[in-house]
C-alpha positions in Angstrom: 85.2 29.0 -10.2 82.0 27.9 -8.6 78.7 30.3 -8.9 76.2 30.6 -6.4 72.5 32.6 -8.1 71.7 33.6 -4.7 67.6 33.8 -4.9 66.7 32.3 -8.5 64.2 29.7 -9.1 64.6 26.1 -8.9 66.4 25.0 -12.0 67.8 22.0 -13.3 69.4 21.0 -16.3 69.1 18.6 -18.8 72.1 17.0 -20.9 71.2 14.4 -23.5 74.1 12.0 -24.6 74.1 9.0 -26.4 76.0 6.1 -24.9 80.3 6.2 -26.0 79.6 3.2 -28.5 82.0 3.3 -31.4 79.6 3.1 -34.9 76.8 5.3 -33.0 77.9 8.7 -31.8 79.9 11.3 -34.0 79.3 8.9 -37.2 79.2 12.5 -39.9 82.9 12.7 -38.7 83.5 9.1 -39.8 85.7 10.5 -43.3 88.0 11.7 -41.3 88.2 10.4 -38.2 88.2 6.5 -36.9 85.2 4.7 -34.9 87.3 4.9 -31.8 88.5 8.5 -31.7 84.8 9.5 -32.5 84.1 7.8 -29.2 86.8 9.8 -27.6 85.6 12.9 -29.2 82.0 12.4 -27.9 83.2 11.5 -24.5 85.5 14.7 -24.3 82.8 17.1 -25.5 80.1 15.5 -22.7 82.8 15.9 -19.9 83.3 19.7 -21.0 79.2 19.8 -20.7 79.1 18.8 -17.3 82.3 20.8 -16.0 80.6 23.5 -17.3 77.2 22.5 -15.2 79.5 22.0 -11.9 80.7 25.5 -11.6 77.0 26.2 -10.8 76.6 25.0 -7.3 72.5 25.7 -7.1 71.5 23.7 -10.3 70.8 19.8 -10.0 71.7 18.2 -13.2 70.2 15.4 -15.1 71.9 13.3 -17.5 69.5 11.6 -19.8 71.7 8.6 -21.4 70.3 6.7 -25.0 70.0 3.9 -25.3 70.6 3.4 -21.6 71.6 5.5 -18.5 73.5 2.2 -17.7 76.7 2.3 -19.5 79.7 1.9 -17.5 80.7 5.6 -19.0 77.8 7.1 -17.3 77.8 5.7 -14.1 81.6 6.4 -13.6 80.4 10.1 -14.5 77.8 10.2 -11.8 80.7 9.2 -9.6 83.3 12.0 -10.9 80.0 14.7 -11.2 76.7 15.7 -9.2 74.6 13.9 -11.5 71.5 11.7 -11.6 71.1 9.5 -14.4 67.7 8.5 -16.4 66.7 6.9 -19.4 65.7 8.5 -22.9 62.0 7.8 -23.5 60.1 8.0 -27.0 60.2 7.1 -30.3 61.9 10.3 -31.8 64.3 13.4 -30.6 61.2 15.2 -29.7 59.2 12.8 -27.6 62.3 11.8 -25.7 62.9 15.8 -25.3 59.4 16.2 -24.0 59.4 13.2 -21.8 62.6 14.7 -20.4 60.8 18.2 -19.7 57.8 17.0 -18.6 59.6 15.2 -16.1 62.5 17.7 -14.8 58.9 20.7 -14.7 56.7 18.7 -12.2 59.3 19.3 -9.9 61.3 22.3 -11.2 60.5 25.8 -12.3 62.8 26.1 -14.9 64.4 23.2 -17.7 67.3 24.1 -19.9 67.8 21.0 -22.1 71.1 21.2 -23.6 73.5 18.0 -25.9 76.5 16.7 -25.3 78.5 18.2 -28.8 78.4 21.8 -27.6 82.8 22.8 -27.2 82.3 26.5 -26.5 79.3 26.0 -24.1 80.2 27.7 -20.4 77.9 28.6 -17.5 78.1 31.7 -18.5 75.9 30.6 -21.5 73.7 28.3 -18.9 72.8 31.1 -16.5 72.2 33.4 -19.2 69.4 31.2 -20.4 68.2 30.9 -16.9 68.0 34.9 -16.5 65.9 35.3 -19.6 63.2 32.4 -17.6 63.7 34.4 -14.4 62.5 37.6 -16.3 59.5 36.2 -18.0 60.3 34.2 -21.3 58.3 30.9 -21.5 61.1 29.5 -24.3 64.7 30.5 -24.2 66.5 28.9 -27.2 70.5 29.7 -28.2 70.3 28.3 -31.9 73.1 26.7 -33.8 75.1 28.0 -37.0 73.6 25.3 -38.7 70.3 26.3 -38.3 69.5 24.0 -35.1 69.9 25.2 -32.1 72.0 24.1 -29.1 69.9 25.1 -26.0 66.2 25.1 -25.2 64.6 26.1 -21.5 61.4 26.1 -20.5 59.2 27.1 -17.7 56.3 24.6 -18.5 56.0 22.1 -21.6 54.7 22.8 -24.6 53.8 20.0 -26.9 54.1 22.5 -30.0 57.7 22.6 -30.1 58.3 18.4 -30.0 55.8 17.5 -32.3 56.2 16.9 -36.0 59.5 19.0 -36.1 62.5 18.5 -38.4 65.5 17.3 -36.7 68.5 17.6 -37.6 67.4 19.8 -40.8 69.0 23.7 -41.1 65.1 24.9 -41.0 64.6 23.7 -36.7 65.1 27.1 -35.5 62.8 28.6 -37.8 60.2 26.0 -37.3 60.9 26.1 -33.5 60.1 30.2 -33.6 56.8 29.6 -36.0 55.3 26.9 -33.7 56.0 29.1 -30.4 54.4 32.4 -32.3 51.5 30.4 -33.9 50.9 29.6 -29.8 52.0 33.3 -28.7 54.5 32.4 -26.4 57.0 34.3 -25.2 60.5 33.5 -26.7 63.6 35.1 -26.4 67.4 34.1 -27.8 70.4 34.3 -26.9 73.7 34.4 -28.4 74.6 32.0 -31.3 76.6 28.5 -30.1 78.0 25.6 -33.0 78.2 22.4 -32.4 80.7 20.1 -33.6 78.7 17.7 -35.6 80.7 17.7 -39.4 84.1 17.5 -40.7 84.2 21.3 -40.8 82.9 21.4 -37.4 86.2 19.7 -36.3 88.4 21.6 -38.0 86.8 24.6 -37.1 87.3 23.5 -33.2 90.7 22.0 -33.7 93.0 24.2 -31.5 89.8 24.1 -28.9 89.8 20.7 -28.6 93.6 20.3 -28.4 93.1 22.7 -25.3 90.0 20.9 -24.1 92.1 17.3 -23.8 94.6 19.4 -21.7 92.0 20.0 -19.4 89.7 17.4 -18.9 90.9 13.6 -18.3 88.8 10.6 -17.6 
């Protein structure tokens, strides 16, 4: 089902992928699952991202690709999907994430930045993020089970939150909420989301990605 926002502020979202190359994307899974169905794992979870970004008709959505917006994956999904692709800039997570912002914010009011390993993300999940930026939060995050967290908008960039942080560690989130109180901005969150990053991760989402490949094909 498509939804319309009728009157909310110019938003766009952010997905960050890494390019379908087997040794480089879902390599914590590699114990129990081979190079080549981590590829199709990764490719299946980016495809539920954007469906999930289509059924909300008033967003534009960016698909920041690493190492390149050029693989032949991503340009046949900006054929299949309302997409424009760009290129990951930076030296680390964080100054590719504020590149991305800084970009998408001189042109938009409102970022959400979101991955591409996210099964149980919806547009439900998206526009409540949005809301919480319509109503007056300068951060929105949904943090992750594991401490991450899965989602981050922003009405204006604030170097605090890309700087010096540690990725991929079970103390982000925490960090994340010191840095934006230290600067007094106003944060809000909303409900929990896991991402599917580990062995448990997979067997946690088994039945959901069974139901996801029923659903998607590419």
């Amino acid at each position: 089902m498509k939804i319309s926002v009728e009157g909310h502020p110019n938003t766009a979202l952010i997905i960050f992928a890494k390019a379908p190359i087997a040794g480089t994307v879902k390599t914590r899974l590699s114990p129990i699952l081979s190079p080549s169905r981590c590829v199709q794992l990764h490719k299946l979870l980016l495809v539920h991202v954007l469906s999930q970004s289509e059924e909300i008709v008033d967003w534009d959505v960016y698909l920041y690709g690493s190492p390149s917006c050029e693989h032949p994956f991503f340009e046949a999904l900006a054929g299949q999907f309302k997409i424009q692709l760009r290129n990951q800039i930076g030296a680390d997570l964080g100054a590719r994430m504020r590149w991305a912002f800084s970009e998408i914010l001189s042109v938009y009011d409102h970022a959400i930045l979101v991955g591409s390993d996210l099964p149980e993300l919806s547009s439900t999940i998206l526009l409540a993020a949005q809301q919480v930026l319509a109503a007056g939060a300068e951060v929105v995050f949904a943090p992750a089970e594991d401490g991450g967290y899965g989602l981050i908008g922003l009405t204006q960039v604030h170097g605090c939150l890309f700087e010096h942080m540690p990725w991929g560690s079970h103390t982000l989130m925490d960090a994340s909420l010191q840095r934006a109180s230290e600067q007094g901005l106003r944060v809000h969150q909303i409900s929990q989301i896991r991402d599917l990053d580990t062995p448990e991760d997979y067997y946690y989402y088994q039945e959901h990605i069974a139901k996801l490949e029923k659903n998607y094909k590419f």
